[in-house]
C-alpha positions as CSV (number, residue, x, y, z in Angstrom):
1,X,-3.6,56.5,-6.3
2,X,-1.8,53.0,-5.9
3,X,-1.2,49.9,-7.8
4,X,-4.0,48.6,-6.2
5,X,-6.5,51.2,-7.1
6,X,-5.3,51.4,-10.7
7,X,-5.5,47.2,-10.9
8,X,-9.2,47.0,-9.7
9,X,-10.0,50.2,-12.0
10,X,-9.0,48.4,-15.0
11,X,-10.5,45.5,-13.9
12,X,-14.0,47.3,-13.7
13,X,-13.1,48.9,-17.3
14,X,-12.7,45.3,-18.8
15,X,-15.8,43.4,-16.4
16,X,-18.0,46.4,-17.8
17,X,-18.6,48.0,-14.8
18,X,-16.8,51.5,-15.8
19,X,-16.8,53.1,-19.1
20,X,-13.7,53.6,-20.6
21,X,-14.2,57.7,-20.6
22,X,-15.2,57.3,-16.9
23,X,-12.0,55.5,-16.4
24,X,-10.3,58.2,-18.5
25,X,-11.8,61.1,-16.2
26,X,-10.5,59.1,-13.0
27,X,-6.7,58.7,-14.1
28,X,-6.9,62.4,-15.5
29,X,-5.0,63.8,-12.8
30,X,-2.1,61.7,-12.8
31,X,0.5,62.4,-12.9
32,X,-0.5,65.9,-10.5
33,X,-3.0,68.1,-10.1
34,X,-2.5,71.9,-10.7
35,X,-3.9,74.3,-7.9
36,X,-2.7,77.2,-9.0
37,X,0.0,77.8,-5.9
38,X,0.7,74.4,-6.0
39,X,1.2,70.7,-8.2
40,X,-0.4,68.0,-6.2
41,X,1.4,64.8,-7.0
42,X,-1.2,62.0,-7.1
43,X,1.3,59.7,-8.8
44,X,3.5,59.4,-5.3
45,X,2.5,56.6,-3.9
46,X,2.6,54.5,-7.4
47,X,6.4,55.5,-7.8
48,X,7.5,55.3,-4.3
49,X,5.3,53.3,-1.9
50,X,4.2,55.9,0.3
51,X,1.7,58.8,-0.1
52,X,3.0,62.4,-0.9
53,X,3.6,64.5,2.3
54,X,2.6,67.6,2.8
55,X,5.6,70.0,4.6
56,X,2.9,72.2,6.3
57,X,5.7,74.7,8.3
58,X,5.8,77.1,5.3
59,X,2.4,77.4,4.1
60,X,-0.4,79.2,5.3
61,X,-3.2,76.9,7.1
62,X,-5.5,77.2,3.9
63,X,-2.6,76.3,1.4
64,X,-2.3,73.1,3.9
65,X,-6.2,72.2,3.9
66,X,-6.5,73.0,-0.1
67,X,-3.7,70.3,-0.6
68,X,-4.9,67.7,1.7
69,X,-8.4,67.9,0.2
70,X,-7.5,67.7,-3.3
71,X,-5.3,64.6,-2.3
72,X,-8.1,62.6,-0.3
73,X,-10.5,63.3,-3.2
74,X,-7.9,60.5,-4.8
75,X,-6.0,58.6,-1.9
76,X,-6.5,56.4,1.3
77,X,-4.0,58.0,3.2
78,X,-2.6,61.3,3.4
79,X,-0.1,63.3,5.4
80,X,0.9,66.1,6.3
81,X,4.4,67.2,8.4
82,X,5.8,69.9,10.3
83,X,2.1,70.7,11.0
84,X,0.8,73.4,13.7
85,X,-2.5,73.3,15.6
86,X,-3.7,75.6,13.5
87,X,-2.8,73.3,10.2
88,X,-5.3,71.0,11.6
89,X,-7.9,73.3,12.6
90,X,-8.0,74.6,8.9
91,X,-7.7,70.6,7.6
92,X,-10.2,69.1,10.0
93,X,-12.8,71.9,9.7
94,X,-12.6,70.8,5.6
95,X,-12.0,66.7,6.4
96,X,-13.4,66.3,9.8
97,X,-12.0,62.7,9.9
98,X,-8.7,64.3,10.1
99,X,-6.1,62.9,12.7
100,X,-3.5,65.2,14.4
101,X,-0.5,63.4,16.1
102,X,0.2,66.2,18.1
103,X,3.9,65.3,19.3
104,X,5.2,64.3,15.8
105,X,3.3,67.5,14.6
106,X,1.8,65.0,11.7
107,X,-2.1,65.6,10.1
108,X,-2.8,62.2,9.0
109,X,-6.3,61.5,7.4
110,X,-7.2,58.0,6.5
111,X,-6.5,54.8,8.3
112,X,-3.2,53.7,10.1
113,X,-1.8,50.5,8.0
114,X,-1.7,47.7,9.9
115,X,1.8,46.8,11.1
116,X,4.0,44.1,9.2
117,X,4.7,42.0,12.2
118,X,7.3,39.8,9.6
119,X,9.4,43.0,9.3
120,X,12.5,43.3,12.1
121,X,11.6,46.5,14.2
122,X,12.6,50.2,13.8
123,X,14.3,51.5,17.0
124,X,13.9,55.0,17.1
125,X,16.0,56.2,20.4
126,X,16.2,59.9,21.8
127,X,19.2,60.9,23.9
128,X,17.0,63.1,25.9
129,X,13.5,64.1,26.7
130,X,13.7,67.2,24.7
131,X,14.6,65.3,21.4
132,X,11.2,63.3,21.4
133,X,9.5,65.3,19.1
134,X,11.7,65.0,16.4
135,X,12.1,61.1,17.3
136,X,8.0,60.7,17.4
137,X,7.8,62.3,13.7
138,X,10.5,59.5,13.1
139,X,8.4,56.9,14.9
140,X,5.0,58.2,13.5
141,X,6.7,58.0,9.9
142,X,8.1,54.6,9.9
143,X,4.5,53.0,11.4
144,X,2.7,55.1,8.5
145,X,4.8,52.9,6.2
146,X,3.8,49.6,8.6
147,X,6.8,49.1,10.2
148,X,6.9,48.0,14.3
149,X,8.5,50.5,16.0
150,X,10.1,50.2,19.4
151,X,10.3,53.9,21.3
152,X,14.1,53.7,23.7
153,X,13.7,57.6,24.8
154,X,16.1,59.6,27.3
155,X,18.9,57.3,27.2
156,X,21.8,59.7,26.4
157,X,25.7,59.6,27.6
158,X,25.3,61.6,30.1
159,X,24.4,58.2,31.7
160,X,24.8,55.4,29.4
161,X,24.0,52.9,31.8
162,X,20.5,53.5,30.5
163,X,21.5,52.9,26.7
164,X,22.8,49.5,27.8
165,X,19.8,48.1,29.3
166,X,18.1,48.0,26.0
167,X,21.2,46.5,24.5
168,X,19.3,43.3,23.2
169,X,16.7,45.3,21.6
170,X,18.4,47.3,19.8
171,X,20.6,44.3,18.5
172,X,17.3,43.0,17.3
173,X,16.1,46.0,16.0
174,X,15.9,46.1,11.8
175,X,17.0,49.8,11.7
176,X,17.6,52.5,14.5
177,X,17.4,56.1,14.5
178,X,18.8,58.0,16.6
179,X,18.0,61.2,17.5
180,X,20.3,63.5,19.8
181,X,21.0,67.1,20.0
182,X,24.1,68.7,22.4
183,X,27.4,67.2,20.5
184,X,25.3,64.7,19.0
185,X,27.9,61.3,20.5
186,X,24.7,59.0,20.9
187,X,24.5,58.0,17.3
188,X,28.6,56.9,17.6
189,X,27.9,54.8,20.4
190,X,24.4,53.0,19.1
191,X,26.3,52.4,16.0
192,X,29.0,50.7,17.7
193,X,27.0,48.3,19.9
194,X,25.0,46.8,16.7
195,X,25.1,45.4,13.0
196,X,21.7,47.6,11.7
197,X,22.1,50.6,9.7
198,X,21.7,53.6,11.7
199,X,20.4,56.9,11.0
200,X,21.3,59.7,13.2
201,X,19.2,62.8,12.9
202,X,21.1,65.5,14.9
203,X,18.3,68.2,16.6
204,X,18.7,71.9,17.1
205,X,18.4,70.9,21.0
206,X,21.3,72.7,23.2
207,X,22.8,75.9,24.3
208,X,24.5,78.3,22.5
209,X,27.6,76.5,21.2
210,X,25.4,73.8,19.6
211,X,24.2,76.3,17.1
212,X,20.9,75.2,17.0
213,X,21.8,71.3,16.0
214,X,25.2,72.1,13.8
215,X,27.5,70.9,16.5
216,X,25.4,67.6,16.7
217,X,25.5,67.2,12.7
218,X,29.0,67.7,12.7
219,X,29.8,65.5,15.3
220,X,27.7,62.6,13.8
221,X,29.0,63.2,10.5
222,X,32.5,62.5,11.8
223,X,31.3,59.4,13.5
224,X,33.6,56.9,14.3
225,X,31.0,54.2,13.9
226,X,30.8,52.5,10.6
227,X,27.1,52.2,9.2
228,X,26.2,55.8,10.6
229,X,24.2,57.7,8.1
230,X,23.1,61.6,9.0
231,X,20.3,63.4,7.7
232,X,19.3,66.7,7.9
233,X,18.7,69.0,11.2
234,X,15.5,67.6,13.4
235,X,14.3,65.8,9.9
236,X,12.7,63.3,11.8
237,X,10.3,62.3,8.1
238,X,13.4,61.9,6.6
239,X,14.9,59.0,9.2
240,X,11.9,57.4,9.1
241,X,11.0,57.1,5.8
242,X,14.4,55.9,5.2
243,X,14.0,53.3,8.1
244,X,11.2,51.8,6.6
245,X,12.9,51.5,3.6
246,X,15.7,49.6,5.3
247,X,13.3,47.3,7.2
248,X,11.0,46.2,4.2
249,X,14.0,44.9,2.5
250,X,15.5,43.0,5.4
């Protein structure tokens, strides 16, 4: 439930339209919902702007579709992350209208927002091919908040020429996030070519010495570049959502 929902309710309460008890029943589950194995927040998108999210990777596939249902009884759009196929096959079989971004690993049901054209874009750059999934759950997350996103993907510095062909766009660019396994150095150099914040989200992507993303989050932790911020292992919600934060405030 939103501001916008709770508005018109009250405006059918006082045009007659709903009964005050009726009214009463709809707002009983705020603040949550008890399930038993889990509290569904329905009150998430009131406080913060942006519907409660699911982490599917630790529950079973009915906990996941039990969850989603009981939170599209009351909201527009719902979402799920960190979801397998088999999430969605538990989730669509019980909302059919369910969406899967496969790449992002997101169940989304309900509409995309449209996007905020007036907002400054969110660059969300990979320094390799095999750190787009964490950057698409980045990408996907920012555009579920309506924020324009512009994908820059495989531009690491192992050749950096390519970085520097999209130097102009990411100078435009509202916020960047940066996603890069191995040692993790892209996020130093974005953040020293341009004024936006950046978030660096450090993946578990390299061999053996990179300890499954740890040598990337040191290394962007002790950045060099001022304006660097680092969030957790491949938590590409997290750089996102905090994108989109940066951008509607620009």
């Amino acid at each position: 439930m939103n501001p916008e929902d709770i508005s018109k309710l009250m405006q059918q309460v006082r045009d007659g339209d709903i009964l005050p008890d009726e009214a009463c029943q709809r707002l009983r589950s705020l603040p949550f919902e008890d399930l038993g194995f889990a509290k569904v927040d329905h009150h998430r998108a009131l406080r913060r702007g942006f519907p409660e999210t699911v982490l599917a990777e630790p529950k079973t596939p009915a906990q996941v579709a039990r969850i989603m249902q009981a939170l599209a009884d009351r909201s527009d759009l719902i979402i799920a992350s960190r979801a397998s196929a088999e999430h969605f096959a538990a989730v669509s079989e019980a909302i059919p209208e369910a969406v899967y971004h496969e790449e992002a690993r997101i169940i989304r049901v309900g509409e995309m927002p449209p996007i905020d054209e007036t907002r400054a874009p969110v660059a969300v750059v990979t320094a390799g091919t095999s750190d787009i999934p964490v950057a698409e759950e980045a990408a996907v997350t920012a555009e579920l908040a309506a924020c324009p996103v512009e994908r820059i993907y495989d531009v690491g510095v192992a050749g950096i020429h390519r970085l520097l062909g999209h130097a102009e766009q990411l100078q435009q660019a509202g916020a960047i996030v940066v996603a890069a396994g191995m040692e993790g150095a892209l996020a130093s150099v974005v953040g020293g070519l341009v004024d936006a914040p950046v978030i660096a989200v450090p993946t578990s992507v390299g061999y053996g010495a990179a300890f499954e993303g740890l040598a990337a989050l040191l290394g962007m932790l002790n950045s060099c570049a001022s304006g660097v911020v680092v969030v957790n292992i491949d938590n590409g919600f997290g750089a996102g959502r905090f994108a989109s934060m940066v951008c509607r405030r620009r």
